[in-house]
FIMIRO-987853 format. One record per residue (C-alpha): residue in one letter; z, x, y. Coordinates in steps of 0.001 Angstrom, whole numbers. Layout:
+--------+---------+---------+---------+
: residu :      pz :      px :      py :
+--------+---------+---------+---------+
:      A :       Z :       X :       Y :
...
+--------+---------+---------+---------+
This chain:
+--------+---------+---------+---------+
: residu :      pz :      px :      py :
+--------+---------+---------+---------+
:      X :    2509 :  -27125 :  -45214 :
:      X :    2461 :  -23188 :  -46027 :
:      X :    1739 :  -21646 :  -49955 :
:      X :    3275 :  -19053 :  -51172 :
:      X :     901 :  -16607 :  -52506 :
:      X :    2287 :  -13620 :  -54222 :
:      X :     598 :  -10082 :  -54369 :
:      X :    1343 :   -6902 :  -56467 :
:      X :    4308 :   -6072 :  -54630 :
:      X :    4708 :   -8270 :  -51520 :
:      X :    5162 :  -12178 :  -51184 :
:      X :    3453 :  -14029 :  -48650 :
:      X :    3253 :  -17517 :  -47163 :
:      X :     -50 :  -18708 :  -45769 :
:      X :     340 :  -21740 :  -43638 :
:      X :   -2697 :  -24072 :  -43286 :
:      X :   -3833 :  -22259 :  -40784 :
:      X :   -4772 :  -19277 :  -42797 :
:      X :   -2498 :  -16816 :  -41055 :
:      X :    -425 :  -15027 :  -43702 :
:      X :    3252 :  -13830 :  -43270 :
:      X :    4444 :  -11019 :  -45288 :
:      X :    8094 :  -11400 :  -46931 :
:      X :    8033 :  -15552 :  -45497 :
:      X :    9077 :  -13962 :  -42147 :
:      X :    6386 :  -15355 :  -39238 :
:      X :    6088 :  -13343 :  -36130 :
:      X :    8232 :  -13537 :  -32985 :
:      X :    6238 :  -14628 :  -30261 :
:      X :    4596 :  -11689 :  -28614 :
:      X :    5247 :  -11582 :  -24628 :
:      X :    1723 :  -10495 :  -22708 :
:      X :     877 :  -10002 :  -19133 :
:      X :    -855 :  -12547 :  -18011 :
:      X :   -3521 :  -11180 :  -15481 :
:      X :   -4301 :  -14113 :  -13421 :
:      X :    -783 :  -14563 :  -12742 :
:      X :    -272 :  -10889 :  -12131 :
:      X :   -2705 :  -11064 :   -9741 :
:      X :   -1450 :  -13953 :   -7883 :
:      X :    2131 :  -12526 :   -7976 :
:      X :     767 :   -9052 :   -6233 :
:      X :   -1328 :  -11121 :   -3651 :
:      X :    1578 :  -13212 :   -2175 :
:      X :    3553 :   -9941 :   -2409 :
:      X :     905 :   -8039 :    -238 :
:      X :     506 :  -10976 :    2118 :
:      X :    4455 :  -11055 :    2872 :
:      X :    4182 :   -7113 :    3268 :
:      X :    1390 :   -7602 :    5813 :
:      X :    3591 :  -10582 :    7744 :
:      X :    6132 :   -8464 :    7803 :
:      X :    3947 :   -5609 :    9166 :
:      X :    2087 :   -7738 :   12148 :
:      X :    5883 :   -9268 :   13042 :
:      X :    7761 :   -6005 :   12919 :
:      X :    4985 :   -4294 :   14873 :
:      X :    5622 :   -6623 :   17665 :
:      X :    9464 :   -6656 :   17349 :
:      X :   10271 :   -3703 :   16246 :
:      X :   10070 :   -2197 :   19595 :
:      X :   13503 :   -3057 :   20072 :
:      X :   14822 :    -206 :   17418 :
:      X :   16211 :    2118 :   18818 :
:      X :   16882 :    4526 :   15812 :
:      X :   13268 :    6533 :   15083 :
:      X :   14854 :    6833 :   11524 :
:      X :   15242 :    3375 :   10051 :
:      X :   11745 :    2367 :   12408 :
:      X :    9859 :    5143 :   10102 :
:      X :   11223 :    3956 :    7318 :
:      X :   10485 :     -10 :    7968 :
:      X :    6319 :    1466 :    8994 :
:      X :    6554 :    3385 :    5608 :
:      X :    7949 :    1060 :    3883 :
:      X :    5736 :   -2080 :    5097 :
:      X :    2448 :    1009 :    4504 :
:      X :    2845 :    1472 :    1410 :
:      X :    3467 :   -1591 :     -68 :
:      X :      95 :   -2735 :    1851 :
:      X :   -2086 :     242 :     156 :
:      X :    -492 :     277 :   -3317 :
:      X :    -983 :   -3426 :   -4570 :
:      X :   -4788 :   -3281 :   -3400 :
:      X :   -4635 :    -499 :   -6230 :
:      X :   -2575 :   -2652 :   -8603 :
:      X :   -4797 :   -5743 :   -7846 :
:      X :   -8152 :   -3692 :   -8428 :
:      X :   -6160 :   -2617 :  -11864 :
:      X :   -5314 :   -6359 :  -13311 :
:      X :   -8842 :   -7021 :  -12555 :
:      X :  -10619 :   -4139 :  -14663 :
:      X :   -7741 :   -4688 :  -17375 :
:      X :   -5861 :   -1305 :  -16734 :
:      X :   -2135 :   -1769 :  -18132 :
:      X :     744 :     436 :  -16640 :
:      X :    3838 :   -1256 :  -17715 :
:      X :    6309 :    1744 :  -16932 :
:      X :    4938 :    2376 :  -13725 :
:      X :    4802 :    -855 :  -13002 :
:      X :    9005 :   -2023 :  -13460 :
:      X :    9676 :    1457 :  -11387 :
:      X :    7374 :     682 :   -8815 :
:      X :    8468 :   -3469 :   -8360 :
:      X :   12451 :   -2446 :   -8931 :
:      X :   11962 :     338 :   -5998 :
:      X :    9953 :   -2257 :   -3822 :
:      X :   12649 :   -4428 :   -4122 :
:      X :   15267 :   -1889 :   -3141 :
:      X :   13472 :    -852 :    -291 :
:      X :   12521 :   -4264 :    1278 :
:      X :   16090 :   -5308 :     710 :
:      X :   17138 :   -1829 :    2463 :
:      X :   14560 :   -2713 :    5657 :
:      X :   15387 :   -6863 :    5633 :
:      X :   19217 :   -5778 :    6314 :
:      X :   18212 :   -2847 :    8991 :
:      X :   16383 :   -5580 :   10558 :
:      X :   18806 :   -8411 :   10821 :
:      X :   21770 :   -5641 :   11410 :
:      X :   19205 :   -4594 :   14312 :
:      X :   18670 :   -8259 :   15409 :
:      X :   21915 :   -9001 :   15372 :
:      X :   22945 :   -5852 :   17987 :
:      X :   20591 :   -6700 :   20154 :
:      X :   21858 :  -10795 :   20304 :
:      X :   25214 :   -9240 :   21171 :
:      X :   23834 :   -7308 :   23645 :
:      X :   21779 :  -10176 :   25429 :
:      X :   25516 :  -12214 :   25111 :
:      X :   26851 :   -9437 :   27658 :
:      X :   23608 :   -9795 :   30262 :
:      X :   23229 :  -11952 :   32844 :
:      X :   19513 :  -11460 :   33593 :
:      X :   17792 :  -15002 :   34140 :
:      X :   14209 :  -13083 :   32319 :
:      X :   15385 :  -12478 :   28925 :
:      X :   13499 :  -14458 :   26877 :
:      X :   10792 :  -11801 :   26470 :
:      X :   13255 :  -10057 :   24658 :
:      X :   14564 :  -12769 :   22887 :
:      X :   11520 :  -13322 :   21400 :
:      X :   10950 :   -9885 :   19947 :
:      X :   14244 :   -9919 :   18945 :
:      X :   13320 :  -13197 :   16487 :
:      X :    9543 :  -11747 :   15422 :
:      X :   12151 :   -8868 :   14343 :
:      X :   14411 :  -11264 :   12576 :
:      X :   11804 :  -13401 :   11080 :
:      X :   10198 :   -9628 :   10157 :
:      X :   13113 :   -8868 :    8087 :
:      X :   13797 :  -12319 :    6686 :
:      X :   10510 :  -12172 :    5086 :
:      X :   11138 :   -8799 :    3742 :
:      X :   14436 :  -10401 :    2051 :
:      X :   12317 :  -13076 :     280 :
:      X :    9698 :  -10147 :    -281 :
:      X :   12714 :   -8409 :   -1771 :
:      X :   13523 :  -11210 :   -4324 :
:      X :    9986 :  -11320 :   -5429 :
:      X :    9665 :   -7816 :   -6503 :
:      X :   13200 :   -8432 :   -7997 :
:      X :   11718 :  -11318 :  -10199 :
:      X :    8698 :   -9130 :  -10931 :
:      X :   10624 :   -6081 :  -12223 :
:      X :   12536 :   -8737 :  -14151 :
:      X :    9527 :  -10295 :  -15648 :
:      X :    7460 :   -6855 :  -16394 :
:      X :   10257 :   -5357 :  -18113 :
:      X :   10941 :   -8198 :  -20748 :
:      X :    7270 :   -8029 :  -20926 :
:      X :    7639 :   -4056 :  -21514 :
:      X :   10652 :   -4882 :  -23759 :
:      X :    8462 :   -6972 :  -26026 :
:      X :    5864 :   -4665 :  -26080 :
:      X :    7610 :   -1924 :  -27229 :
:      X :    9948 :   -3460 :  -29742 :
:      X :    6615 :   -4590 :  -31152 :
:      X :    5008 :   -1512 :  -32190 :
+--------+---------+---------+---------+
C-alpha cells in the first residue's frame, strides 16, 4: 500500500518500499544493456563471421568478379577485428550506443549484400555444371556448396545484426527519452 506524503510544493506517494514518486506518477521502466547478453550476442556474431570466413576462403575461388570477392574478404575482416574491440568494451563497461546501432544496422546491410552475391554466385556456377558433361565435377561441386553454405550463414549473420540494431536502438531510445 503507498502514502501520500505531501511537501511544500510537490505531492508524493511512497510505496512500502520506500521509493518515493513525485506528482503519484512512478517511473517507466528504464531499458539497460545488459552486458552478459551483449557479450554473448557479439560472440555468436563473430563466430558466424569467422564460419563464413574459413567456408568462403575455400569456395570462394569460384568468383570470378575481383570486385564482389574483395568485398566478401572485407566484409568477413572486419566484422572479425571489430567485435574483439566491442567484446573487450562490454567487458571494461565502455557504452557506445550510437556507434553501436550504426555499426550492427551497416553489418547487417553488408552481410545481407555478400549472402545474396554468394548464392547469386552459387547459383551461376550450378547452371553452369547443368551444361557440362565432365564425369570429375564434384570437386567443384563442393566448393560451389562451402560457397553456398558461406553465404547462407552470412544471411542468418545478417538477421542477427538486424535484431541487434533493433534491440540497441530501443535501448538508445529509452536512454535518451530518459534524460
Amino acid at each position: 500500500m503507498a502514502t501520500p506524503i505531501s511537501s511544500s510544493s510537490r505531492n508524493a506517494l511512497l510505496p512500502e518500499g520506500g521509493q518515493t514518486f513525485y506528482n503519484n506518477i512512478p517511473p517507466r521502466h528504464r531499458l539497460e544493456r545488459n552486458r552478459k547478453l551483449s557479450i554473448l550476442f557479439k560472440f555468436i556474431q563473430l563466430m558466424i563471421t569467422v564460419a563464413c570466413l574459413v567456408l568462403f576462403s575455400a569456395g570462394g575461388q569460384l568468383f570470378t568478379d575481383i570486385k564482389t570477392t574483395a568485398f566478401t574478404y572485407g566484409t568477413y575482416g572486419a566484422y572479425i577485428v571489430i567485435p574483439v574491440f566491442l567484446i573487450a568494451g562490454f567487458i571494461i563497461g565502455e557504452v557506445t550506443p550510437v556507434l553501436l546501432v550504426g555499426y550492427n544496422l551497416f553489418g547487417a546491410l553488408l552481410f545481407a549484400f555478400v549472402g545474396s552475391f554468394g548464392i547469386d554466385s552459387w547459383w551461376g556456377v550450378q547452371m553452369d555444371l547443368d551444361h557440362i558433361s565432365m564425369a570429375k565435377t564434384t570437386v567443384i561441386e563442393h566448393l560451389n556448396d562451402m560457397k553456398l553454405m558461406s553465404a547462407i550463414l552470412s544471411l542468418v549473420n545478417a538477421v542477427l545484426y538486424a535484431a541487434d540494431t533493433v534491440l540497441e536502438g530501443v535501448i538508445l531510445n529509452d536512454n535518451y527519452t530518459r534524460n
